[in-house]
Residue frames as a rotation matrix with the C-alpha (Angstrom) as fourth column:
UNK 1
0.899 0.126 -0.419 -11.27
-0.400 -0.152 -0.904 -1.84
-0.178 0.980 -0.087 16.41
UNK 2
0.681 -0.732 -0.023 -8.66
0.074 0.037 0.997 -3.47
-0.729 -0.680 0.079 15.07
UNK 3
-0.003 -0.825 -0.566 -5.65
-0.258 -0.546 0.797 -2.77
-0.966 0.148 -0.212 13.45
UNK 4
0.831 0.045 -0.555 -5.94
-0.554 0.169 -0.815 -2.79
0.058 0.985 0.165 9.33
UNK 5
0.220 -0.733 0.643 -3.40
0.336 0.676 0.656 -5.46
-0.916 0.072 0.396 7.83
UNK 6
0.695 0.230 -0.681 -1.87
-0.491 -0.541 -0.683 -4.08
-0.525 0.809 -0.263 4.96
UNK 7
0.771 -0.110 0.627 0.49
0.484 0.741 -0.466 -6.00
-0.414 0.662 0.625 2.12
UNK 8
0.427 -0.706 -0.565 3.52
-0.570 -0.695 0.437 -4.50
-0.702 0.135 -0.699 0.65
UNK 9
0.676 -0.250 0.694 4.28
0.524 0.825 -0.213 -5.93
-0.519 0.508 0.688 -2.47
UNK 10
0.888 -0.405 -0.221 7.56
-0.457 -0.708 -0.539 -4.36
0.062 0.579 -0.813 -4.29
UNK 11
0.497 -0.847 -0.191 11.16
0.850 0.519 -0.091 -5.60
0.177 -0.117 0.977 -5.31
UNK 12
0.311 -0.112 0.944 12.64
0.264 -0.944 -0.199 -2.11
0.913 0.311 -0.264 -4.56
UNK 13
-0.195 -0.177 -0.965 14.20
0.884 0.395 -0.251 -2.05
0.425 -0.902 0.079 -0.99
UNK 14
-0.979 -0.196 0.051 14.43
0.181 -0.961 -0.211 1.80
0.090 -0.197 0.976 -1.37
UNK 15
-0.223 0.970 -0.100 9.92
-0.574 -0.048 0.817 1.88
0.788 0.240 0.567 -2.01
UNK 16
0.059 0.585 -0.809 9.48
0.605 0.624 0.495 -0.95
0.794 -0.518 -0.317 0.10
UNK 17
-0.433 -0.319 -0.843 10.89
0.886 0.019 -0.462 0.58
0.164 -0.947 0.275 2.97
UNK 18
-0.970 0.175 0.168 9.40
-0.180 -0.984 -0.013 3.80
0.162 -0.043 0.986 2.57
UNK 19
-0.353 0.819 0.453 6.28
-0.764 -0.531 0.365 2.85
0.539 -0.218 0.813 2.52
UNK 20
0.087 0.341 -0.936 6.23
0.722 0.626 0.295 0.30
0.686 -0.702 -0.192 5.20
UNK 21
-0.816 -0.313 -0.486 8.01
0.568 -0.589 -0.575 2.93
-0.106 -0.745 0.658 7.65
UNK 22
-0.905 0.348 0.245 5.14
-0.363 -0.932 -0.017 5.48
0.222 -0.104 0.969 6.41
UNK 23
-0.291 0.745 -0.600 2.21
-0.161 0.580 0.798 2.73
0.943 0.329 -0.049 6.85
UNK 24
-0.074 -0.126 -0.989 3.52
0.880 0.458 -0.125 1.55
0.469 -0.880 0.077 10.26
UNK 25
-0.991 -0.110 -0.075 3.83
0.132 -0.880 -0.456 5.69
-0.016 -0.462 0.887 11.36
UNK 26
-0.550 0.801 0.235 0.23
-0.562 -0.564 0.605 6.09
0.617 0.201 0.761 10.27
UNK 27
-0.374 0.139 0.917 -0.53
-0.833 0.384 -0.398 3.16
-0.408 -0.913 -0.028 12.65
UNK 28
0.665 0.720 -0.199 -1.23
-0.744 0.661 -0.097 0.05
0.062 0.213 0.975 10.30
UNK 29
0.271 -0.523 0.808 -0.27
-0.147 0.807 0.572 -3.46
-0.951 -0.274 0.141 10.82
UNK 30
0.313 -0.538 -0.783 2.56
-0.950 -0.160 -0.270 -3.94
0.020 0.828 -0.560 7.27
UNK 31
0.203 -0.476 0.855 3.90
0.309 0.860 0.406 -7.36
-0.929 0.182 0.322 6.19
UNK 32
0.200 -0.434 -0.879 6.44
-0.943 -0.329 -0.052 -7.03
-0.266 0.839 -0.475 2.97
UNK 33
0.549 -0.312 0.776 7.02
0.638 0.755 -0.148 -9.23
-0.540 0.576 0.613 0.09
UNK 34
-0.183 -0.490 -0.852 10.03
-0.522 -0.686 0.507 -8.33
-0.833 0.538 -0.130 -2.66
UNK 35
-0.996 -0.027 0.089 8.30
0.063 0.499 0.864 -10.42
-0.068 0.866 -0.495 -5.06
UNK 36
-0.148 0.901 -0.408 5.04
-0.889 0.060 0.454 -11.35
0.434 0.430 0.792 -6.67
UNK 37
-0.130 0.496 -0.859 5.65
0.105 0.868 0.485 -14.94
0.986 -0.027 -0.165 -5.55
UNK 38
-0.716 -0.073 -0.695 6.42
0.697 -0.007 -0.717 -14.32
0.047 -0.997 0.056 -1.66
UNK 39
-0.943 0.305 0.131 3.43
-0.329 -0.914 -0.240 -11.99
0.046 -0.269 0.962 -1.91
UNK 40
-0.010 0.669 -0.743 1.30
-0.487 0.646 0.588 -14.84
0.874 0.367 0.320 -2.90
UNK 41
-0.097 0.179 -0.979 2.19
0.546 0.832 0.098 -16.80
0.832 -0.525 -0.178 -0.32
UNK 42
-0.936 0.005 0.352 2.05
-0.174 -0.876 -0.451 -13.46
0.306 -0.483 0.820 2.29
UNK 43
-0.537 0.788 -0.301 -1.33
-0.790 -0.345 0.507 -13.06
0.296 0.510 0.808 0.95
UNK 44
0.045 0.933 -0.356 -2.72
-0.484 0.333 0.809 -16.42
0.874 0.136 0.467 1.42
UNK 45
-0.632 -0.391 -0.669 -0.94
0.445 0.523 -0.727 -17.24
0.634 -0.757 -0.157 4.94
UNK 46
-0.257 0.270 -0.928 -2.51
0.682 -0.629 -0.372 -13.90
-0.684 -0.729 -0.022 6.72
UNK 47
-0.003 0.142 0.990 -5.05
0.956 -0.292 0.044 -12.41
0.295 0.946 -0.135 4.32
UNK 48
-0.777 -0.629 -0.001 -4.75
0.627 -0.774 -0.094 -8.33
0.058 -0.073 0.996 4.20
UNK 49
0.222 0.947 -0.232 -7.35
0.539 -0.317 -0.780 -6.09
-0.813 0.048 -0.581 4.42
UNK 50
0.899 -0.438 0.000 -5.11
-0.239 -0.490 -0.838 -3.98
0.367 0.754 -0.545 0.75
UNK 51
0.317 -0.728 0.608 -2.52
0.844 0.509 0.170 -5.05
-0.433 0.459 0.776 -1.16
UNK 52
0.635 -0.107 -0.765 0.07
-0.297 -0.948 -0.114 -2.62
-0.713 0.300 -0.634 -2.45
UNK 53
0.530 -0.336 0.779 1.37
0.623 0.777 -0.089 -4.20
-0.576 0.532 0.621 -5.30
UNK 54
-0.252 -0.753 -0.608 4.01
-0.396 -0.492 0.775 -3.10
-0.883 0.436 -0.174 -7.49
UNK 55
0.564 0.761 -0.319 4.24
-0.506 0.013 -0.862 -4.17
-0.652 0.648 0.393 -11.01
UNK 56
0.753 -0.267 -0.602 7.33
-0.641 -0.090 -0.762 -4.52
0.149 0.959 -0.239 -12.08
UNK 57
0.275 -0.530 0.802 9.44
-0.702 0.459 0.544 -7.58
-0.657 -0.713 -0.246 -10.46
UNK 58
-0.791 -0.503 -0.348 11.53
-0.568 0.816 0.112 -10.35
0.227 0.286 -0.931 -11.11
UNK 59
-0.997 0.053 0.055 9.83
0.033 0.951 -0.307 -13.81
-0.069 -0.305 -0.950 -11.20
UNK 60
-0.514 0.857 -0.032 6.45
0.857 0.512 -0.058 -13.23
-0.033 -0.057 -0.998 -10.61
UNK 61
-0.870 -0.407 0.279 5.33
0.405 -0.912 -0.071 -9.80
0.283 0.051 0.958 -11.84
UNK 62
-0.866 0.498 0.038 2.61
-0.444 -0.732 -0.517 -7.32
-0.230 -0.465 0.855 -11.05
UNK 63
-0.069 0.846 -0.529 -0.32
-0.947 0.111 0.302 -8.07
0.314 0.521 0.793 -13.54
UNK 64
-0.482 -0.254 -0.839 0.55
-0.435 0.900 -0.023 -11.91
0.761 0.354 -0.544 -12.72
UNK 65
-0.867 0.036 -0.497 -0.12
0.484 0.293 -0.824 -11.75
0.116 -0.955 -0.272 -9.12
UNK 66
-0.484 0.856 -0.181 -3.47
-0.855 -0.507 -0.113 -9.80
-0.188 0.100 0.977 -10.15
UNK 67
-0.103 0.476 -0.873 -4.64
-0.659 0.625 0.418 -12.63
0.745 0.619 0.249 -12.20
UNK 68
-0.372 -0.155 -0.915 -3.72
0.154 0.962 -0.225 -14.87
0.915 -0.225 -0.334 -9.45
UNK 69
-0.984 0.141 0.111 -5.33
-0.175 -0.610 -0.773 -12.69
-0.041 -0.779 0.625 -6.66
UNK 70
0.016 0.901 -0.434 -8.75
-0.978 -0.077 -0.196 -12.70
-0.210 0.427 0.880 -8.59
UNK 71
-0.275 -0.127 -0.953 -8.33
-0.576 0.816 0.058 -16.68
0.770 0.564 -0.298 -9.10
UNK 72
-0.667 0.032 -0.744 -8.40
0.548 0.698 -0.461 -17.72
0.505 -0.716 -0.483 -5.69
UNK 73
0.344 0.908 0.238 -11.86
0.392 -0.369 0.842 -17.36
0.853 -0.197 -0.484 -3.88
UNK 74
0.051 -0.250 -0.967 -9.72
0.999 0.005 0.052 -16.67
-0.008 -0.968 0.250 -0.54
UNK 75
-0.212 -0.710 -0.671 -8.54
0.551 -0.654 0.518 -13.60
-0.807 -0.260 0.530 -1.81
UNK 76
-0.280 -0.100 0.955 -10.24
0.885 -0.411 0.216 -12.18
0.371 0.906 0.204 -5.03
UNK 77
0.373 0.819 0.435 -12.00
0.606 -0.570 0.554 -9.43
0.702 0.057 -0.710 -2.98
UNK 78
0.210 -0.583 -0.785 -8.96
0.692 -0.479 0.541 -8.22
-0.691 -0.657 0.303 -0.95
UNK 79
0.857 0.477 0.197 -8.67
0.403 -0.382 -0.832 -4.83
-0.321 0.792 -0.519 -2.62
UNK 80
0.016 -0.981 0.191 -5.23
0.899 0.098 0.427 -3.90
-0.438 0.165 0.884 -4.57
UNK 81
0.974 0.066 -0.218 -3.62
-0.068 -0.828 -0.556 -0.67
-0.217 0.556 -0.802 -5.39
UNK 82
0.640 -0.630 0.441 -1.15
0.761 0.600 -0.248 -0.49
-0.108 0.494 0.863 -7.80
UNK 83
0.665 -0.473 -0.578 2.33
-0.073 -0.811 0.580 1.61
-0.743 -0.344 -0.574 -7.31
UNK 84
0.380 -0.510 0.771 4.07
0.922 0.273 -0.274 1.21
-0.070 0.816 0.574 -11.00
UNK 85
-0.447 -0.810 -0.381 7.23
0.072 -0.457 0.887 2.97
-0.892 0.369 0.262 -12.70
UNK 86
-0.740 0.181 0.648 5.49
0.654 0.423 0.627 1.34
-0.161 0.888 -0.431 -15.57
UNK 87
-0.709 0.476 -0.520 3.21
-0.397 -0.879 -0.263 4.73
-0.583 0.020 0.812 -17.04
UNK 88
-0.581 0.613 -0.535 1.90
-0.657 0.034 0.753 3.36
0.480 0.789 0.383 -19.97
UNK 89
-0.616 0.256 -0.745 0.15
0.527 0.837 -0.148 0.80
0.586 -0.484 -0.650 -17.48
UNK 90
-0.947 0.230 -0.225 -1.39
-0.005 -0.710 -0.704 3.33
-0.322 -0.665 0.674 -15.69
UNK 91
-0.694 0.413 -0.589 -4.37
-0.720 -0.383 0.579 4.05
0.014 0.826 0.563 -18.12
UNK 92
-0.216 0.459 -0.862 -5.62
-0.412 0.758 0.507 0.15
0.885 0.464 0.025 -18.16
UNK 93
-0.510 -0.050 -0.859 -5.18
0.667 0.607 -0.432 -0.84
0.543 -0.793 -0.276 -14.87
UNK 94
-0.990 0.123 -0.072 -7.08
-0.109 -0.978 -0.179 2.02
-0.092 -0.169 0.981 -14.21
UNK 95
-0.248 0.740 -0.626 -10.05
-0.796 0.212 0.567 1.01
0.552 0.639 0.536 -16.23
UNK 96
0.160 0.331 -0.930 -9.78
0.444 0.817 0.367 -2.91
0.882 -0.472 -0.016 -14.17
UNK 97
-0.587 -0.219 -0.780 -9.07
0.792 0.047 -0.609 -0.92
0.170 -0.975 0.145 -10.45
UNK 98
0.808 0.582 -0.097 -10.78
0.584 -0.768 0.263 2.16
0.079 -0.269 -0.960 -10.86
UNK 99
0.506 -0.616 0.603 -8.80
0.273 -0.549 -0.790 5.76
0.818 0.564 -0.110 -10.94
UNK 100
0.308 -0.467 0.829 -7.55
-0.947 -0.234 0.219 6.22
0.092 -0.853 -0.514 -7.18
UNK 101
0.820 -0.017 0.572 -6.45
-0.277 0.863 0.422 2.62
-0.501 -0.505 0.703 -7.19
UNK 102
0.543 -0.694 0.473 -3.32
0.834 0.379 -0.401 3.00
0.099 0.613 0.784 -9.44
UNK 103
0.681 -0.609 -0.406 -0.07
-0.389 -0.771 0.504 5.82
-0.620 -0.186 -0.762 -8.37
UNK 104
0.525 -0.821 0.226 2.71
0.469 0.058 -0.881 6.12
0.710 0.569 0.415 -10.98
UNK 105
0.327 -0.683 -0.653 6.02
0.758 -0.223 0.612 6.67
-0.564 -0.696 0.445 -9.03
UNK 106
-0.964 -0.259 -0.059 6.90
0.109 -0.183 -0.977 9.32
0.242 -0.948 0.205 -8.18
UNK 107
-0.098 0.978 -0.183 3.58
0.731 0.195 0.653 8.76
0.675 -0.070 -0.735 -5.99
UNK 108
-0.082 0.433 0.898 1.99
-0.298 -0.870 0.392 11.50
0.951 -0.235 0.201 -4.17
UNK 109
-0.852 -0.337 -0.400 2.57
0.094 0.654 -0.751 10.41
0.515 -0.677 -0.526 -0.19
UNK 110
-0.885 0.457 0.087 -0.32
-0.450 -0.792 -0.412 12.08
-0.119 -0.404 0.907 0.77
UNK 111
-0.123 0.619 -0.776 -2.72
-0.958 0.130 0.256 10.82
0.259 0.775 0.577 -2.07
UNK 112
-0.695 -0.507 -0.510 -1.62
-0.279 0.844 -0.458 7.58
0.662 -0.176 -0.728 -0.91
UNK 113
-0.978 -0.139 -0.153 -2.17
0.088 0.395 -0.915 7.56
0.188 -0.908 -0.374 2.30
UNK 114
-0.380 0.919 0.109 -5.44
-0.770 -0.249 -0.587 8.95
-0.512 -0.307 0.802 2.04
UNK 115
0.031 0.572 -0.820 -6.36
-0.687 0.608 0.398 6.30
0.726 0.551 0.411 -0.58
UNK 116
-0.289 -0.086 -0.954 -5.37
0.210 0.966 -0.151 3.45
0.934 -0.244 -0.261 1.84
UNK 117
-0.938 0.346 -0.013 -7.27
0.083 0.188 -0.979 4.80
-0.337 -0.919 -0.205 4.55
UNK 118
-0.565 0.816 0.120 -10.10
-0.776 -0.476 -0.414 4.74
-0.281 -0.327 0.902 2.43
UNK 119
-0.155 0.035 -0.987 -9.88
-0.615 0.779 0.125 1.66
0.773 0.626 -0.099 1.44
UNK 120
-0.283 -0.244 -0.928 -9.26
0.340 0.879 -0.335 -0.16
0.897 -0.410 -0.166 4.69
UNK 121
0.513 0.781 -0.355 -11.60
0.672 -0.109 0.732 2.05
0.533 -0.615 -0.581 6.87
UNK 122
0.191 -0.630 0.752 -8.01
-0.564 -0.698 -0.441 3.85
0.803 -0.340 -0.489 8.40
UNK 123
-0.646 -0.363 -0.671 -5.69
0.390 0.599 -0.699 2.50
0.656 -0.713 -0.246 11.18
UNK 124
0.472 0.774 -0.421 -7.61
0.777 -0.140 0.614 2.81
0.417 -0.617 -0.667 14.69
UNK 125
0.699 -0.149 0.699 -7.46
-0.286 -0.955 0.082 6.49
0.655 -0.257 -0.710 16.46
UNK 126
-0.185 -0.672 -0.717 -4.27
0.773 0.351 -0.528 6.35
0.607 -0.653 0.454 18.81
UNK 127
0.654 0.516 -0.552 -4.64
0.751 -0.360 0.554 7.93
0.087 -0.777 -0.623 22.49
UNK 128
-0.108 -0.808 -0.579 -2.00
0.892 -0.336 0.301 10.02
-0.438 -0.484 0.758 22.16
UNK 129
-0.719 -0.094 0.689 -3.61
0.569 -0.649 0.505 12.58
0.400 0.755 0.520 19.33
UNK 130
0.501 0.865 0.035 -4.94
0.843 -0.496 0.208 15.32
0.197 -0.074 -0.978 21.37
UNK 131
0.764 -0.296 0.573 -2.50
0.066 -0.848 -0.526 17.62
0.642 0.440 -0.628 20.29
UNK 132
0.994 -0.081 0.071 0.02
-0.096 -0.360 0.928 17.61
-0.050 -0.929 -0.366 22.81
UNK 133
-0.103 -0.971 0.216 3.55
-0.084 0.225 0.971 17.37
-0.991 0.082 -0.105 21.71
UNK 134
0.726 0.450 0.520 1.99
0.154 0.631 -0.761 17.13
-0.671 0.632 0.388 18.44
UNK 135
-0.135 -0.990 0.035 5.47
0.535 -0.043 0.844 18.95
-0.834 0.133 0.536 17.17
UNK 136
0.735 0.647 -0.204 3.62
0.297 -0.577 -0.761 22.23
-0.609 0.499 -0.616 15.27
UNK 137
0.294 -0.722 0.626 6.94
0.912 0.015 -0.410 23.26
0.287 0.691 0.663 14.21
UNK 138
0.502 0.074 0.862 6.67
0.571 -0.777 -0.266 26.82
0.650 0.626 -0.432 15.37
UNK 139
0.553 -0.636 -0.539 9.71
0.437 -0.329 0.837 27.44
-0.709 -0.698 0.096 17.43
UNK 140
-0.405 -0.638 0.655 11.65
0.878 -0.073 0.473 28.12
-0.254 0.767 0.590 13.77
UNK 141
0.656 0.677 -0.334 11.32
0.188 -0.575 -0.797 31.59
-0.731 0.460 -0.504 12.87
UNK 142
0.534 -0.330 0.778 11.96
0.694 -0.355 -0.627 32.79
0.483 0.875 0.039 9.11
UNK 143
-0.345 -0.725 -0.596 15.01
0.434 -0.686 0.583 34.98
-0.832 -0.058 0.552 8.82
């Protein structure tokens, strides 16, 4: 099986990184853009199996790089979820992605993650989860 490719589209260094570091922990293959345009060209060098797209950027913004996603046959059917500051956006882009395909920040990390493993099928099982070291936590006792 191999490794989902996922997209990172966000001008935020403080978002991107977070959720490349939590993508790459969960075991997918991550490629970042801090624009809309360098996500285009991302996008059509080494297509993705999902696109996490911000909304709000300099230069080339969120809704733009939709329009242009869904333009080119290479790439209209790569599937995009949208991580926006922008609320009042929330609602519509809803309506064109469907409701689990749009997170207003602050985003649930969880919610997330589960959406983008159901989108992209989930990263492949790693040999090391059979509990061993799995780091339960319960050496800490309440006081």
């Amino acid at each position: 099986m191999s490794v989902p490719h996922v997209l990172v589209v966000e001008d935020d260094p403080s978002v991107r990184g977070l959720l490349q570091t939590l993508l790459a922990a969960e075991g997918y293959d991550v490629a970042v853009a801090s624009d809309g345009l360098a996500g285009l060209v991302k996008a059509s060098s080494r297509r993705p199996e999902l696109i996490l797209l911000d909304l709000m950027m300099p230069d080339l913004g969120g809704i733009r790089v939709l329009e242009e996603l869904r333009g080119d046959p290479a790439l209209s059917d790569v599937p995009v979820i949208v991580v926006t500051g922008k609320v009042e956006a929330v609602p519509g882009l809803q309506q064109v992605l469907g409701e689990n395909s749009v997170f207003a920040k602050p985003f649930g990390v969880a919610e997330l993650l589960a959406r983008v493993a159901e989108v992209t099928g989930g990263p492949p099982p790693r040999p090391e989860a059979d509990g061993a070291g799995a780091g339960s936590g319960g050496e800490g006792q309440p006081q």
